[in-house]
N, C-alpha and C positions, 0 to 999 in steps of 0.2 A: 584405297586402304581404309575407307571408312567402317568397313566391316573388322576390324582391328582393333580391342581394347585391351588396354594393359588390367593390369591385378590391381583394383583399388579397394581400401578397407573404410574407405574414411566415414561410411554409413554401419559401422559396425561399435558405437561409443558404451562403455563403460562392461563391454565382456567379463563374465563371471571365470575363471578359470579354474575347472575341478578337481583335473588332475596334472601331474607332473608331464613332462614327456616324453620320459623312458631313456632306453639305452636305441641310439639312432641304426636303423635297420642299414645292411648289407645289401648289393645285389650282384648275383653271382646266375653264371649256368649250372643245374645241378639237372642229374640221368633223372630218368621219370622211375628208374629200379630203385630210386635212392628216396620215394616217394612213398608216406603211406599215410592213411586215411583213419583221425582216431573215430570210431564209432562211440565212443560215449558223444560227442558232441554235436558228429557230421548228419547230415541227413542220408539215409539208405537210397540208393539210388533206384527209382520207382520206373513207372511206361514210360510219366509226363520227363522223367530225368533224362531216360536213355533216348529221347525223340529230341529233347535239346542238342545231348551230346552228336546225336545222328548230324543235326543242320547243322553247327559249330565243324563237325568235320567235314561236312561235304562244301561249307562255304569259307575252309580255312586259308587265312590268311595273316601273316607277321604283322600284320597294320593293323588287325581288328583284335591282338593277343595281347592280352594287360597281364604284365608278370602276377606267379602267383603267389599267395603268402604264404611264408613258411617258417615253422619254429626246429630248432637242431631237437633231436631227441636221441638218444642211448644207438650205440653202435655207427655211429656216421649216418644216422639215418636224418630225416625231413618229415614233419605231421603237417599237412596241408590245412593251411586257416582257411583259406578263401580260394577258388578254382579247382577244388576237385571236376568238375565238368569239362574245365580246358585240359584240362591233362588228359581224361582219359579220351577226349576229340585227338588230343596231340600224337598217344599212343595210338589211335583208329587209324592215323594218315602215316604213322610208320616215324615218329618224329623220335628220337632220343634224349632228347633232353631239352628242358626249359626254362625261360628267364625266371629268376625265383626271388621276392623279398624275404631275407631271411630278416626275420625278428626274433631277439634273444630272450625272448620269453618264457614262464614254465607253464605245464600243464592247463592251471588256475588258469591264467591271463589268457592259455588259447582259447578254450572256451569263451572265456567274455569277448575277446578281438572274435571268434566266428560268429556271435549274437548281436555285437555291435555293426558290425559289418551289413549284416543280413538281412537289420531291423531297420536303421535307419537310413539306409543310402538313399536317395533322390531318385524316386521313380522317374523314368524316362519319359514324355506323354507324348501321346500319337502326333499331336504338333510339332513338338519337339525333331519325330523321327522324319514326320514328312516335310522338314526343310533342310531337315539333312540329306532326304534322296535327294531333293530337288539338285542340293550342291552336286550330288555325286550322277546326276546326269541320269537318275531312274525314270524309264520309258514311262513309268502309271503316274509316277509323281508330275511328269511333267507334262501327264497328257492333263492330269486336273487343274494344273494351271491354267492351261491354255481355257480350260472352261472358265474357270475362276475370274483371273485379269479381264477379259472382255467384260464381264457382268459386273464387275466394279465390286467382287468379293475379294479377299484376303485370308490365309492362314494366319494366324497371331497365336503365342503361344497363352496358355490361361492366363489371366491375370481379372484385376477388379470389373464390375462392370462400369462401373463409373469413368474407367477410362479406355474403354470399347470407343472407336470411333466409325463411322459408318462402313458396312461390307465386313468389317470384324467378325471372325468367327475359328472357334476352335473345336467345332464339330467335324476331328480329319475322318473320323472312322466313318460315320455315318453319310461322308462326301463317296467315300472310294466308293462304298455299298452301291449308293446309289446311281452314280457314272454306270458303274454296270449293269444295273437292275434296266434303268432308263434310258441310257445313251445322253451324250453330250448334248444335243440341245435343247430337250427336256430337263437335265438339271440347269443348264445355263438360262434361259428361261425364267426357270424357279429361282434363282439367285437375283435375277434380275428384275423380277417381280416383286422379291424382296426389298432389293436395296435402292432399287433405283425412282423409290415413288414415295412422296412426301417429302416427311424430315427424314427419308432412310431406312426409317424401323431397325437405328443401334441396338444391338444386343439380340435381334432377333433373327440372326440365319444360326436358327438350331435346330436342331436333331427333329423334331419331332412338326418344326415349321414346313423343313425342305421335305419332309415325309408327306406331309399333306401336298403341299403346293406340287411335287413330281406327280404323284397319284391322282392330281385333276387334273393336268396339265398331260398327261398319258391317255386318259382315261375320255378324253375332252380336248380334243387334238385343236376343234375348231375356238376354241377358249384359249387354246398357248398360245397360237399364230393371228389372234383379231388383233389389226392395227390399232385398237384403241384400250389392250388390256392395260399399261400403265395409267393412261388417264384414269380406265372404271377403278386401280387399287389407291387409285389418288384419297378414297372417299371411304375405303375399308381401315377400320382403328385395327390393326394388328397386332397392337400390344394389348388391348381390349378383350379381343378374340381369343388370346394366348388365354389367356388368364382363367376369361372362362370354360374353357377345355379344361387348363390345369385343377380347377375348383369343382368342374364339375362329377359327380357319381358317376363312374363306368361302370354295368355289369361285367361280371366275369368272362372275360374270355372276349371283350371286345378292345381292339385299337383306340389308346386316347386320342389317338393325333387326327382317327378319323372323323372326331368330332369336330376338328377345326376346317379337316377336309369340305365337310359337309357347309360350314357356313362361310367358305370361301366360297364354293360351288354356288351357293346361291345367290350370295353378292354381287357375283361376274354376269347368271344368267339375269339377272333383275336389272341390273344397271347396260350391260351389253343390248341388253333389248329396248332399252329407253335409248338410247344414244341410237339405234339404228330404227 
């Protein structure tokens, strides 16, 4: 049960509080016909809209549908603050009616609750969502662990670097890429070549590290598999190396990462050939 915390505020001292709290919301089933959409406020529903609504219905489910918000308006009707998308996925799949917070609010106020809602909620990050397949048992998510764990890397969701600790990393999107681009032990490898030589190189299985290291390590099959590639990165300053790609001038149109590519390549063949 250690994956289990309760609700603590006690990191939250001296809160300014702006506004009142209202009149406390309702929640009821109401018909999706009892449902309408004000256009001063809402956004028109675009390609990128109807391609959401499309996946929401074709992956719907009562466990992924968070009731939607709603203010009463003239004739027994409902102005939707928030979930216009859910509803019209809910009418796609043939549904009649759906869970609704009704808030007794007017016009004014809806507007502000659809801007308040839409501006500031907590973006979700690719971290975030890839330790949530992992719970729910998704085949990709769990094949990148199985790369990940052995090579002594980790998902962690963003936070300081300063408390990154070795194999840390929350580059999910640029892992999935590359699993595919490469294959599993090509990026494992790469992860492995990262973490697992010196003090570690914290902070450094990023985006643009694992891009280099898979593309020599692809490219240079006999450089991934020499028995002695962690000793030759024992002797490569990585954080050094980063820096200067990052600082360096790229012309147009060319790969920064391939610059770090290029003096790993060379590090491996220079020191690979002293050692043999």
């Amino acid at each position: 049960m250690d994956h289990l915390r309760p609700i603590v505020i006690e990191d939250f001292a001296s809160v300014a509080y702006a506004t009142q709290l209202g009149p406390a919301p309702q929640t009821q089933w109401i018909e999706i016909d009892a449902l309408r959409i004000d256009d001063r406020y809402q956004r028109p529903i675009g390609q990128r809209g109807k391609i959401q609504i499309r996946r929401i219905a074709e992956r719907f489910r009562w466990s992924r549908f968070a009731p939607v918000i709603v203010a009463p308006i003239e004739g027994g009707l409902y102005a939707v603050i928030d979930g216009q998308h859910r509803c019209h996925a809910a009418r796609l799949r043939g549904i009649k009616s759906v869970p609704c917070m009704i808030s007794m609010v007017d016009e004014v106020e809806q507007a502000e609750a659809f801007a308040e809602i839409n501006t500031r909620q907590l973006a979700v990050t690719p971290a975030v969502l890839h330790k949530s397949r992992v719970a729910a048992n998704d085949p990709k998510a769990i094949a990148l662990e199985l790369v990940l764990s052995p090579a002594g890397a980790r998902v962690v969701t963003p936070r300081h670097q300063k408390e990154l600790k070795r194999g840390d990393t929350f580059a999910v999107a640029i892992l999935y890429k590359l699993q595919e681009a490469y294959g599993d032990e090509t990026l494992k490898r790469a992860c492995e070549a990262i973490v697992q030589v010196g003090d570690g190189n914290i902070g450094m299985v990023r985006a643009p590290v694992l891009q280099a290291y898979c593309a020599v390590f692809e490219a240079t099959p006999a450089l991934r598999d020499h028995p002695e590639l962690l000793d030759s990165l024992d002797s490569f300053d990585l954080p050094a190396a980063y820096q200067a790609m990052a600082g360096a001038i790229v012309p147009k149109g060319e790969l920064r990462w391939r610059r770090l590519a290029t003096a790993l390549e060379r590090h491996l063949r220079l020191t690979l050939k002293a050692a043999a």
